[in-house]
C-alpha distance (Angstrom), angle and dihedral (degrees) to the residues before:
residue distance angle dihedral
X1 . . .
X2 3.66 . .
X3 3.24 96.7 .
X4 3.91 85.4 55.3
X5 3.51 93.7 65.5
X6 3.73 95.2 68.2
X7 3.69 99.3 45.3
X8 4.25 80.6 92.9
X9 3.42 88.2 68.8
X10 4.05 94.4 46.9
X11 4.02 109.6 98.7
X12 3.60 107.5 -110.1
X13 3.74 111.8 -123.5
X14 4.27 130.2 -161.2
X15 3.67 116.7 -150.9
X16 4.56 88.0 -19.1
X17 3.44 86.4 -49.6
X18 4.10 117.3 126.4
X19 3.77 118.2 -128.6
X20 3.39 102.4 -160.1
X21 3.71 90.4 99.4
X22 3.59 95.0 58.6
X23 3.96 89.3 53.4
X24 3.51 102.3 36.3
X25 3.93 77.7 59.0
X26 4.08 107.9 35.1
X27 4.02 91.2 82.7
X28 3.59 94.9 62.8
X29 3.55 78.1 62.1
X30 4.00 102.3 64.7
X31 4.08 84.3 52.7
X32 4.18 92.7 107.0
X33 4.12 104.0 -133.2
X34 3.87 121.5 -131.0
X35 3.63 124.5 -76.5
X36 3.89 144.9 158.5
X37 3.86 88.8 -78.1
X38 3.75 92.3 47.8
X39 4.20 88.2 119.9
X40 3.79 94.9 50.4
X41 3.43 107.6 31.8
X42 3.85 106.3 111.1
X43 3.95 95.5 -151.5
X44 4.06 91.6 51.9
X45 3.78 88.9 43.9
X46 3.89 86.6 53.4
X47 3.45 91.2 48.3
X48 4.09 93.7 51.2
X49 3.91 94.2 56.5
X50 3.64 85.8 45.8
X51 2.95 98.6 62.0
X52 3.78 105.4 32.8
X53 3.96 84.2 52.2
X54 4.25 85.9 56.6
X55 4.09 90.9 43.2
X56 4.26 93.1 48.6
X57 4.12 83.8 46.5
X58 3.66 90.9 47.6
X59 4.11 104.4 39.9
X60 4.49 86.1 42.3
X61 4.26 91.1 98.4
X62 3.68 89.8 35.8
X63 3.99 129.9 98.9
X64 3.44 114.7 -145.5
X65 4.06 96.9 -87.5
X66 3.38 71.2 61.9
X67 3.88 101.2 68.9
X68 3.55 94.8 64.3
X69 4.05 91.1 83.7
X70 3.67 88.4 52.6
X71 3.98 90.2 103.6
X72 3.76 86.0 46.6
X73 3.73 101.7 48.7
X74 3.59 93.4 36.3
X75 3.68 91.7 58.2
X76 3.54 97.2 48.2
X77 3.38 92.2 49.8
X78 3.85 94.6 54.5
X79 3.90 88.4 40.2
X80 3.98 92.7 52.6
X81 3.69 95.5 39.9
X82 4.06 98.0 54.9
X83 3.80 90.3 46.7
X84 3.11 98.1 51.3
X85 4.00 93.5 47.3
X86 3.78 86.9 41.6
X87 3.82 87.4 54.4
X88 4.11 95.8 59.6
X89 3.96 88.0 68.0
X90 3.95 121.9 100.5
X91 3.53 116.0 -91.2
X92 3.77 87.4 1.6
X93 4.21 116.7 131.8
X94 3.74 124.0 -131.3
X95 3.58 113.5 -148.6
X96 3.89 92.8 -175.5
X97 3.59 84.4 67.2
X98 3.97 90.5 73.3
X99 3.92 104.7 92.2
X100 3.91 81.0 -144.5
X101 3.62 106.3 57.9
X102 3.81 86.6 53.1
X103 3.85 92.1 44.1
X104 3.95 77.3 53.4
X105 3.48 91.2 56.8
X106 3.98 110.3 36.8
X107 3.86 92.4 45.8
X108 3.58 105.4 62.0
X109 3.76 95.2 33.5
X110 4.05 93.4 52.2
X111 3.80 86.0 48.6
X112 3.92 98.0 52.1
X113 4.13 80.8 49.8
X114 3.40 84.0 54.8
X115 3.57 111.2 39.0
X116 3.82 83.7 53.2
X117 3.68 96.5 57.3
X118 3.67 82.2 52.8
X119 3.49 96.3 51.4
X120 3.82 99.9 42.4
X121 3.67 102.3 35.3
X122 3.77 122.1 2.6
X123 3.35 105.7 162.6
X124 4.15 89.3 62.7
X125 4.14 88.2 31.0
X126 3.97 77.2 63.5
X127 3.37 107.9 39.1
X128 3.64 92.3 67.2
X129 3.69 81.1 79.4
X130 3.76 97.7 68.6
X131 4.17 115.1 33.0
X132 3.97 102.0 -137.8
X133 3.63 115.9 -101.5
X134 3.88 98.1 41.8
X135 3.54 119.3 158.2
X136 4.18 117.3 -115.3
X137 3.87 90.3 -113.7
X138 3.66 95.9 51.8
X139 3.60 101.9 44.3
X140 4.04 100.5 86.1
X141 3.85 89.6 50.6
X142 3.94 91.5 52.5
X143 3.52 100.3 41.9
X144 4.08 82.5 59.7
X145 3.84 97.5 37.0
X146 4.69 89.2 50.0
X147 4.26 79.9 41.2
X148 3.48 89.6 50.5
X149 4.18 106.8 42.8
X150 4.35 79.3 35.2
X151 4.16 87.9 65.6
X152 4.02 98.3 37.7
X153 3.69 90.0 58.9
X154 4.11 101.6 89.5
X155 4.10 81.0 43.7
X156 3.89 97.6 49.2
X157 3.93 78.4 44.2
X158 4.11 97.5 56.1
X159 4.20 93.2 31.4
X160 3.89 87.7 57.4
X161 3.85 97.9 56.3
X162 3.84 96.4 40.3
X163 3.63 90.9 46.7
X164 3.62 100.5 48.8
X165 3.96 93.1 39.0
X166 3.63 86.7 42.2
X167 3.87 102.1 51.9
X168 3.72 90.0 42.6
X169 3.88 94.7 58.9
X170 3.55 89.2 46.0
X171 3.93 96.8 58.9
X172 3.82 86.6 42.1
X173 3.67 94.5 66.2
X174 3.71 96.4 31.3
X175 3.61 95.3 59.2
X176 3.92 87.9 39.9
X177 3.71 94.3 52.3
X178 3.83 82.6 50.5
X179 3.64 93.1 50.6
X180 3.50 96.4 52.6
X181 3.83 89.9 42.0
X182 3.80 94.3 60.0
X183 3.86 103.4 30.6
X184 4.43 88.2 98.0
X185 3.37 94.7 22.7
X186 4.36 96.7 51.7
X187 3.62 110.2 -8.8
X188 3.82 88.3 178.3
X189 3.61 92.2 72.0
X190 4.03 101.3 27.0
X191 4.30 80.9 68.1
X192 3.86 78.5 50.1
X193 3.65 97.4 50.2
X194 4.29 82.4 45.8
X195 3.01 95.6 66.0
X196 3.84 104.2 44.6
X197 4.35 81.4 50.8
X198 3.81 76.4 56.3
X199 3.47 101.2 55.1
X200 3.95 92.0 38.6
X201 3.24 94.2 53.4
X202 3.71 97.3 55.1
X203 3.76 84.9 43.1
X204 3.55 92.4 58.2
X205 3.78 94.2 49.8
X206 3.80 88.6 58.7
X207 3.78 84.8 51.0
X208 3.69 101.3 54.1
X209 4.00 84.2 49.1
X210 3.86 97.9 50.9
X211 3.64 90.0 43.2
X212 3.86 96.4 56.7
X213 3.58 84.2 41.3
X214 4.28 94.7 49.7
X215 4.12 85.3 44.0
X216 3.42 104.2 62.5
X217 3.92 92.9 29.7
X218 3.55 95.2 60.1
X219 3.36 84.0 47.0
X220 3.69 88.8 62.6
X221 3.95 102.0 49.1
X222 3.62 80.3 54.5
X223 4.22 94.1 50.9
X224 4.32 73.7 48.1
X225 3.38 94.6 70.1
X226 3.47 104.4 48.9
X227 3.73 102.0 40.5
């Protein structure tokens, strides 16, 4: 049984091939294309002051140097946020639940930030390393502690997202499982336990939006620094 609960997380195969391709890449697919009634066409119009909302979030901390990763972050924001909605449907399979595919994504991302803070401006890209003012004594043991909390950033950046996504699937079924459980056996408290899947499941929609949203911001304080 408990192994049962994490078969959700398992990426579904047909024939030994893996899936996850096919839904890493089915969201692109509910993005409607251009067309002669691109102007009037109410979903396309939604979809326009969506995303210009997500881009004049995103591009707020950023200078204008800045503002040339708004294609970047924009589209990783609309890729993260429809998988992870996708992902909350039954029998659906969340890809951003793969510790992986987010290590896949944080990584090189955090090191173009940081190769180009390198590039432009070392001697500030640097002196992040060592706060000014620093006694003598301390400055060996900083150096390593700013090295040190500089290279865990792309993996604080993938743990968070399969964590949260993770923990949130998990209570869905478990309280489902329970629901279903208890519905002949107590049907007083199965409507109880309805309810709370209720609430957690709007709860968890609100999750998979902040944490697209918290992904590719933090990704932009650290583009901030370096630019």
């Amino acid at each position: 049984m408990n192994l049962s609960f994490f078969d959700q997380f398992a990426s579904p195969c047909l024939m030994g091939i893996p899936l996850i391709l096919i839904s890493t890449l089915f969201p692109s697919l509910l993005i409607p294309s251009r067309n002669n009634r691109w102007l009037t066409n109410r979903l396309s119009t939604l979809q326009s002051w969506f995303i210009n909302l997500i881009t004049k979030q995103l591009m707020i901390p950023l200078n204008k140097n800045g503002h040339k990763w708004a294609l970047i972050l924009t589209s990783l924001m609309t890729f993260l946020l429809l998988i992870n909605l996708l992902g909350l449907l039954p029998y659906t399979f969340t890809p951003t639940t793969q510790l992986s595919m987010n290590m896949a994504l944080a990584i090189p991302l955090w090191l173009a930030t940081l190769l180009t803070g390198l590039r432009n401006q070392p001697s500030a890209s640097l002196g992040h390393l060592l706060p000014e003012g620093t006694p003598t004594p301390l400055i060996p043991a900083l150096i390593l502690i700013e090295t040190t909390s500089l290279l865990i950033r792309p993996l604080a950046l993938g743990v968070r997202l399969t964590a949260n996504l993770t923990a949130g699937h998990l209570l869905i079924q478990l309280i489902a499982t329970a629901t279903s459980t208890l519905l002949p056996i107590m049907p007083t408290i199965s409507i109880l336990t309805i309810l709370i899947l209720l609430l957690l499941t709007i709860l968890e929609v609100a999750v998979a939006m902040i944490q697209a949203y918290v992904f590719v911001l933090l990704l932009s304080l650290y583009l901030q620094e370096n630019i």
